[in-house]
N, CA, C and O atoms as CSV, one atom per row, in Angstrom:
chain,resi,resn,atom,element,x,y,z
A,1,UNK,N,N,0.856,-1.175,0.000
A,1,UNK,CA,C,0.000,0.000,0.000
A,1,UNK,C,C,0.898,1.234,0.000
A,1,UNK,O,O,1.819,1.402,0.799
A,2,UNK,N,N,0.550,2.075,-0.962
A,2,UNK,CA,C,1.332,3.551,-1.187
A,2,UNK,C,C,0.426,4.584,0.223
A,2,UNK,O,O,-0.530,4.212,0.903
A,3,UNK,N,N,1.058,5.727,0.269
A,3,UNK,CA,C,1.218,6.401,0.881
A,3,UNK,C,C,-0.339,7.531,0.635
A,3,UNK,O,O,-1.162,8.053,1.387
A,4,UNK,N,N,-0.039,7.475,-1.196
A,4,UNK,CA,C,-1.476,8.049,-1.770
A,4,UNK,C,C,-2.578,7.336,-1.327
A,4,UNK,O,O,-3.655,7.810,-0.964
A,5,UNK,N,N,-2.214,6.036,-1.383
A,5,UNK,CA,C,-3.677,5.198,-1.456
A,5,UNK,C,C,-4.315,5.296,0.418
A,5,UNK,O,O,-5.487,5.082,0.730
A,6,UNK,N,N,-3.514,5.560,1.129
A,6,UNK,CA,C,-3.487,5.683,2.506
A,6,UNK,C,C,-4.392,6.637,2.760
A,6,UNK,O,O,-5.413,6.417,3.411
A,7,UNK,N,N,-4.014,8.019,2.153
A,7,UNK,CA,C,-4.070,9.390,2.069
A,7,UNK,C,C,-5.853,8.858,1.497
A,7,UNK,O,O,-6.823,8.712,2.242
A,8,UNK,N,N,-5.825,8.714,0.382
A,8,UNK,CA,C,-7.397,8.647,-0.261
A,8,UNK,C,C,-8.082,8.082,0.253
A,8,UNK,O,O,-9.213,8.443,-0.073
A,9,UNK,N,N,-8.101,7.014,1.223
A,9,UNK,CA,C,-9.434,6.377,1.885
A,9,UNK,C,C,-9.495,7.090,3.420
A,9,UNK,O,O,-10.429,6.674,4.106
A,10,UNK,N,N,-8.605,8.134,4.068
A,10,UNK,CA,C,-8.585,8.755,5.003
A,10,UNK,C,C,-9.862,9.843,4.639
A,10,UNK,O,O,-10.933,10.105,5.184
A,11,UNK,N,N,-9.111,10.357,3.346
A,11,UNK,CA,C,-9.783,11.458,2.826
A,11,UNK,C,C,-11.439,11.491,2.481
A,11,UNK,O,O,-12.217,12.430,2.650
A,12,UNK,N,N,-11.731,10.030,1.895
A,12,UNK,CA,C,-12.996,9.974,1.190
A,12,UNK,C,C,-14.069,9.911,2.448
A,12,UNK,O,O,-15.191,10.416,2.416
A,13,UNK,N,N,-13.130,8.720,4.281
A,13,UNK,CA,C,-13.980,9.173,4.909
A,13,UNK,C,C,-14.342,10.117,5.891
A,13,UNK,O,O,-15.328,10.189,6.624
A,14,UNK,N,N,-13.096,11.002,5.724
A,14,UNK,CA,C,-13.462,12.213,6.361
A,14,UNK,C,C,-13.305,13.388,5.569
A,14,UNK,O,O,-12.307,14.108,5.554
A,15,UNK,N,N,-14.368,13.537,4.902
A,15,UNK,CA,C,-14.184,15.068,3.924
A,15,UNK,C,C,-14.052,16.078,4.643
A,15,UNK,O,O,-14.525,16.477,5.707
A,16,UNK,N,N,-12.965,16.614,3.515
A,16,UNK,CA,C,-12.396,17.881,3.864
A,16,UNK,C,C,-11.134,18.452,5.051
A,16,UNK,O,O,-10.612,19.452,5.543
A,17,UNK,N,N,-11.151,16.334,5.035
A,17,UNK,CA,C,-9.561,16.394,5.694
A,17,UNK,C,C,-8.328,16.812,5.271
A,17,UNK,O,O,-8.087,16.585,4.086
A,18,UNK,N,N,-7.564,17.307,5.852
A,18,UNK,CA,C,-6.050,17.812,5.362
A,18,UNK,C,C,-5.524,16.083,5.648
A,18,UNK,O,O,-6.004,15.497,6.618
A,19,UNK,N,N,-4.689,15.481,4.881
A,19,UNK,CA,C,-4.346,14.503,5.415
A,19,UNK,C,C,-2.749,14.618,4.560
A,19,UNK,O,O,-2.638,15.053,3.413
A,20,UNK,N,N,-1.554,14.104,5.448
A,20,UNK,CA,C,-0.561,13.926,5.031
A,20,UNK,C,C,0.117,12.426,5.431
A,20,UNK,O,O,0.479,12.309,6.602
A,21,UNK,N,N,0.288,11.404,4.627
A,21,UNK,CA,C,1.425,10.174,5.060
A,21,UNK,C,C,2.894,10.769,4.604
A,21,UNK,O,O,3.435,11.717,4.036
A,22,UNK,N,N,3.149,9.473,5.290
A,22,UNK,CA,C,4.746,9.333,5.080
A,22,UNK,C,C,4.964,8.044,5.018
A,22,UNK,O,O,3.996,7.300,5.175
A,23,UNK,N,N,6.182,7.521,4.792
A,23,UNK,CA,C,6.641,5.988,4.857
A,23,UNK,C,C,7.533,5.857,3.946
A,23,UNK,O,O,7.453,6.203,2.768
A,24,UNK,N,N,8.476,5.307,4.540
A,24,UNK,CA,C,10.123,4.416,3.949
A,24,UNK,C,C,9.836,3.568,3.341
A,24,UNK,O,O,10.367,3.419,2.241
A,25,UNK,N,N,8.839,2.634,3.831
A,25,UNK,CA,C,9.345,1.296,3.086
A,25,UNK,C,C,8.011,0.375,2.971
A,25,UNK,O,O,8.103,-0.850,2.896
A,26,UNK,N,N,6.959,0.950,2.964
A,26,UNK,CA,C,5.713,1.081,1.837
A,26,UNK,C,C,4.951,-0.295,3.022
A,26,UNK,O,O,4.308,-1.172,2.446
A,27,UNK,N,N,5.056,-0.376,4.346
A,27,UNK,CA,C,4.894,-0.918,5.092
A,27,UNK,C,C,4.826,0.116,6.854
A,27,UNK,O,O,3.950,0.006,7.712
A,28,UNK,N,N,5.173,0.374,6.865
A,28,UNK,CA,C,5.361,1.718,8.487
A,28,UNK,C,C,5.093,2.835,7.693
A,28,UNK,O,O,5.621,3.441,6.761
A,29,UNK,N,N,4.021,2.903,8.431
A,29,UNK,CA,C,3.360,5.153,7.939
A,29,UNK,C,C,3.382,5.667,9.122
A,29,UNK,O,O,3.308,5.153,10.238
A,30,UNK,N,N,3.517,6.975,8.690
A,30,UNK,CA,C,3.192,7.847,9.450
A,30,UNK,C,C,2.416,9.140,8.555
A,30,UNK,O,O,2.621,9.616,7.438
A,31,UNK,N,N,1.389,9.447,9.691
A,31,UNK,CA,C,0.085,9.859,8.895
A,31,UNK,C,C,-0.099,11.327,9.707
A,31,UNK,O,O,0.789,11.423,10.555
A,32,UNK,N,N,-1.011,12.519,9.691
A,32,UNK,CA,C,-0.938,13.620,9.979
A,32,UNK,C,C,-2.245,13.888,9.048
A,32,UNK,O,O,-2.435,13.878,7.832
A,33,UNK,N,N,-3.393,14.237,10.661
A,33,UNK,CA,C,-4.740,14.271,9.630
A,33,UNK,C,C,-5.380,14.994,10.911
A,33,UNK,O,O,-5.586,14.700,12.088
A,34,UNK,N,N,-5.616,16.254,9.944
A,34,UNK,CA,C,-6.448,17.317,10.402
A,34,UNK,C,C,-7.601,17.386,10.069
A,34,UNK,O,O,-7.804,17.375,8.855
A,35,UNK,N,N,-8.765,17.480,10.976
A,35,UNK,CA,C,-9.767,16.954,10.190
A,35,UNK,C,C,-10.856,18.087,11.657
A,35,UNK,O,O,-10.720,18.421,12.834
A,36,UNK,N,N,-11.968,18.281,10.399
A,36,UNK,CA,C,-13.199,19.127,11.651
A,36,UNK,C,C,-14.211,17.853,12.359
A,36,UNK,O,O,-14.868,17.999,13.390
A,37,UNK,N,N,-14.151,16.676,11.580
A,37,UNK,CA,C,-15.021,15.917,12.436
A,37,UNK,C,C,-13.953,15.499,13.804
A,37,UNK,O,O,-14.485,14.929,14.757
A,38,UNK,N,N,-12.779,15.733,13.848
A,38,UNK,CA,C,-12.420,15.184,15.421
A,38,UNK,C,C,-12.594,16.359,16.319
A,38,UNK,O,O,-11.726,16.389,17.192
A,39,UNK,N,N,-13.355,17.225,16.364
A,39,UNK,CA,C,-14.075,18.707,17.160
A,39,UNK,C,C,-14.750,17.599,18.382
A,39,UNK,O,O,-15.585,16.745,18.085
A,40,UNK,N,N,-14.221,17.800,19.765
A,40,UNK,CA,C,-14.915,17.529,20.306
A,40,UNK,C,C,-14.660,15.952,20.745
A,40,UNK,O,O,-15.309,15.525,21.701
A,41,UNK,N,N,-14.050,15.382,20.300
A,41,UNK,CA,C,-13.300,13.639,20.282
A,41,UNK,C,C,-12.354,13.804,20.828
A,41,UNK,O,O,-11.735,14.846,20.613
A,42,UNK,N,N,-11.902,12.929,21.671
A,42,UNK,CA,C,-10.726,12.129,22.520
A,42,UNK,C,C,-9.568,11.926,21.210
A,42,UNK,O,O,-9.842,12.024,20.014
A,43,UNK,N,N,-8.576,11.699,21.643
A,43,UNK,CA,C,-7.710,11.161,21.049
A,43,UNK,C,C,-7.853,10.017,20.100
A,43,UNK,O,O,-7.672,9.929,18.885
A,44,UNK,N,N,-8.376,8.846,21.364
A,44,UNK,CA,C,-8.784,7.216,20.934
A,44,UNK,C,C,-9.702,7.225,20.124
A,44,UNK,O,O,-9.840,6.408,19.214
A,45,UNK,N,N,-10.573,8.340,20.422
A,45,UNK,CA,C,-11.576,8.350,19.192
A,45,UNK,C,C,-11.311,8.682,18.128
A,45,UNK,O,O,-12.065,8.217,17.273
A,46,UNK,N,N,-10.358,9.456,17.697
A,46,UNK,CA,C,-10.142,10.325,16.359
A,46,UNK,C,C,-8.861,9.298,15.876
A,46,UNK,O,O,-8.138,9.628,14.936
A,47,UNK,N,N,-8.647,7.942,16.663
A,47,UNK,CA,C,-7.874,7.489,16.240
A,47,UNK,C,C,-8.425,6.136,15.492
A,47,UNK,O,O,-8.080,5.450,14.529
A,48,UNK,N,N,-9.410,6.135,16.412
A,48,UNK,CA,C,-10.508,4.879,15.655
A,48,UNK,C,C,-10.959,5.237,14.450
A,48,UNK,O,O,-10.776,4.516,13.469
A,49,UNK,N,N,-11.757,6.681,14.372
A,49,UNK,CA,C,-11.959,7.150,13.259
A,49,UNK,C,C,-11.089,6.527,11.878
A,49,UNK,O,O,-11.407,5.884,10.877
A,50,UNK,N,N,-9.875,7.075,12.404
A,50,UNK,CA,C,-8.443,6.683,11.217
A,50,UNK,C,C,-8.700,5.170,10.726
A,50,UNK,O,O,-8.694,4.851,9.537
A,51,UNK,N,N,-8.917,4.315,11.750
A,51,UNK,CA,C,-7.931,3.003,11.785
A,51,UNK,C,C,-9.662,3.121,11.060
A,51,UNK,O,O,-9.444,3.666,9.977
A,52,UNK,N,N,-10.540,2.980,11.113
A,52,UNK,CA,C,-11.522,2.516,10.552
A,52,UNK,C,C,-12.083,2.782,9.023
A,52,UNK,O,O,-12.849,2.022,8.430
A,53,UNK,N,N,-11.474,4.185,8.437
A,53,UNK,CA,C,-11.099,4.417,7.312
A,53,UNK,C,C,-10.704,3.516,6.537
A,53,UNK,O,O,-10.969,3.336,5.349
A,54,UNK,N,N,-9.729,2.651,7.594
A,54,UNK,CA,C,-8.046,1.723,6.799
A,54,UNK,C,C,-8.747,0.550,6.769
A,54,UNK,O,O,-8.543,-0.147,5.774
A,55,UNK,N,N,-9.963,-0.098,8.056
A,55,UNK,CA,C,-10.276,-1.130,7.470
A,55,UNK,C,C,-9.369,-2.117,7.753
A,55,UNK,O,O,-8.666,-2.223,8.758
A,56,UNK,N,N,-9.449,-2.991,6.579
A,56,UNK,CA,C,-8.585,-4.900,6.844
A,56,UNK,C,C,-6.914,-4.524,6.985
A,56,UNK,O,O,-6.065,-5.151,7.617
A,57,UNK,N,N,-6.708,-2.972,5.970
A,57,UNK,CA,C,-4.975,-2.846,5.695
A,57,UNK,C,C,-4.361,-2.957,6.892
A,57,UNK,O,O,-3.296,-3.544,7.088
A,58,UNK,N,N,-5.332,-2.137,8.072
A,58,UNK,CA,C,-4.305,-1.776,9.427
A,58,UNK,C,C,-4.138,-3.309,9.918
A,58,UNK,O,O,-5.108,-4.005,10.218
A,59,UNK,N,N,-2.705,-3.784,9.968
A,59,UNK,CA,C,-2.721,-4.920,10.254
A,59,UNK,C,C,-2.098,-5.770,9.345
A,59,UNK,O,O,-1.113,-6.377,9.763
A,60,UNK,N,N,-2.544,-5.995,7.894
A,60,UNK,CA,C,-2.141,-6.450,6.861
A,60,UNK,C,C,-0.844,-5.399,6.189
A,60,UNK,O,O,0.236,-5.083,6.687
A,61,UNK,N,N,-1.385,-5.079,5.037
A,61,UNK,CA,C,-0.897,-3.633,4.510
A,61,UNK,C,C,-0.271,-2.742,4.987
A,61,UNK,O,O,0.763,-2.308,4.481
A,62,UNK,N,N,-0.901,-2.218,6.279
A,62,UNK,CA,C,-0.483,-1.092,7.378
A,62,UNK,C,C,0.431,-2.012,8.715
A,62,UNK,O,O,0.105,-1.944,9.900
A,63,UNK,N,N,1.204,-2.560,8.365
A,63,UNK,CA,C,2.357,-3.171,9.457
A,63,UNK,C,C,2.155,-2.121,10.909
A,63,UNK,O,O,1.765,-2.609,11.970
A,64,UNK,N,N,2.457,-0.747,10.777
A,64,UNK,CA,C,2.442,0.256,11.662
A,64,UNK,C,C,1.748,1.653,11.062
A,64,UNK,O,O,1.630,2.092,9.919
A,65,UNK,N,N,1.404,2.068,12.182
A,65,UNK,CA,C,0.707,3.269,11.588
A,65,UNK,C,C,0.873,4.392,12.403
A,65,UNK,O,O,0.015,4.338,13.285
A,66,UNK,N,N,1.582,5.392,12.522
A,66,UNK,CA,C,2.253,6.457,13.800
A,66,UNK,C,C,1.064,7.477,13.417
A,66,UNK,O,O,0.910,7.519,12.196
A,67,UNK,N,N,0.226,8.269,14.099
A,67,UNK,CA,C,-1.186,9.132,14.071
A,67,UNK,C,C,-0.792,10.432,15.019
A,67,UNK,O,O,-0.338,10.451,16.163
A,68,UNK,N,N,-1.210,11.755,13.915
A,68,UNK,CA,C,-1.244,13.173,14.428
A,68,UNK,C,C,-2.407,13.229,14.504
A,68,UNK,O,O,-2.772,12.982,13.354
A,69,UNK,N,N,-3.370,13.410,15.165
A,69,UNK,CA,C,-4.606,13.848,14.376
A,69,UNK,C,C,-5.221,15.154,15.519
A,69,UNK,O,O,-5.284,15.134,16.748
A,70,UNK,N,N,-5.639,16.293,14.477
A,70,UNK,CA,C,-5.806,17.570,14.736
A,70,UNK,C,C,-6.985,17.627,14.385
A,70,UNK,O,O,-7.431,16.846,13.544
A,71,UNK,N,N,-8.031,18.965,15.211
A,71,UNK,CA,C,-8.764,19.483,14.215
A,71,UNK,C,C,-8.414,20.859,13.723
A,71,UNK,O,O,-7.637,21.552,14.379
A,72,UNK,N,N,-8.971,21.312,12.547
A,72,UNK,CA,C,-8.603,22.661,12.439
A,72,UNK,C,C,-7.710,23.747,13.341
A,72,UNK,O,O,-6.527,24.090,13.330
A,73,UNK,N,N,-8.633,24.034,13.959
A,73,UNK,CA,C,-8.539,25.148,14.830
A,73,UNK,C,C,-7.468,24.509,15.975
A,73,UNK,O,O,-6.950,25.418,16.624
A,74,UNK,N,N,-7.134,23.508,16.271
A,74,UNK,CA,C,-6.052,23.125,17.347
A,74,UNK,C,C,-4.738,23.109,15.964
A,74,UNK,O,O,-3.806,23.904,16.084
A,75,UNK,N,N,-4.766,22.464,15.115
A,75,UNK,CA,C,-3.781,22.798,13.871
A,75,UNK,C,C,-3.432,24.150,13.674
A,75,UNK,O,O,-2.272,24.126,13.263
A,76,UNK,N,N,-3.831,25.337,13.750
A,76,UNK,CA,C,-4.022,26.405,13.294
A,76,UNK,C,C,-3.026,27.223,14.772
A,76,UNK,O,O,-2.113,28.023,14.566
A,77,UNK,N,N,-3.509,26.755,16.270
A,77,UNK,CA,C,-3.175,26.746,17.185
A,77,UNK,C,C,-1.519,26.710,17.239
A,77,UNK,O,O,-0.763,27.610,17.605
A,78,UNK,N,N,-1.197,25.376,16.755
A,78,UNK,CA,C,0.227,25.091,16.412
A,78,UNK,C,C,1.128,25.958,15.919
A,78,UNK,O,O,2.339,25.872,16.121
A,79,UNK,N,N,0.680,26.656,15.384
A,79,UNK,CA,C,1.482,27.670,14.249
A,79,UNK,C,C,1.429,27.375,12.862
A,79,UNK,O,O,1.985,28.102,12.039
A,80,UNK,N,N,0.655,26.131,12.482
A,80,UNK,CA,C,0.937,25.391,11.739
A,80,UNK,C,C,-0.091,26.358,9.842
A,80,UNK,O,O,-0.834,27.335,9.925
A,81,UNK,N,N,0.203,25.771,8.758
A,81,UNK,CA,C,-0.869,26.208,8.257
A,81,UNK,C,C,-1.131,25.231,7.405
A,81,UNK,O,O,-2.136,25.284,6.696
């Protein structure tokens, strides 16, 4: 699994996510996903969110998966843009 393909099923289920991967060796990601539906969610939750996007990969496909996950306005907070 590519990094894009990671990125696109993050994206499709949380519209209007900022989402960024990473990964060496097309097996360990690391992911960075800003998103307005985690407004109001725990950590664990906005992390389930993710892993549930991913489905059967996390596990298979997704060996490891390292998780930022922001919403907007705490992103924005950061300094970040």
């Amino acid at each position: 699994m590519t990094p894009d393909e990671i990125r696109n099923r993050i994206e499709a289920a949380l519209p209007g996510a900022r989402v960024e991967v990473r990964s060496d060796d097309h097996v360990h990601f690391a992911a960075l996903v800003v998103a307005p539906q985690f407004d109001g969610r725990r950590t664990m939750q906005r992390h389930q969110m993710v892993y549930g996007a991913l489905g059967a990969a996390v596990g298979r496909e997704i060996h490891a998966l390292s998780l930022d996950t922001a919403t907007p306005a705490e992103w924005a907070g950061r300094g970040a843009g």
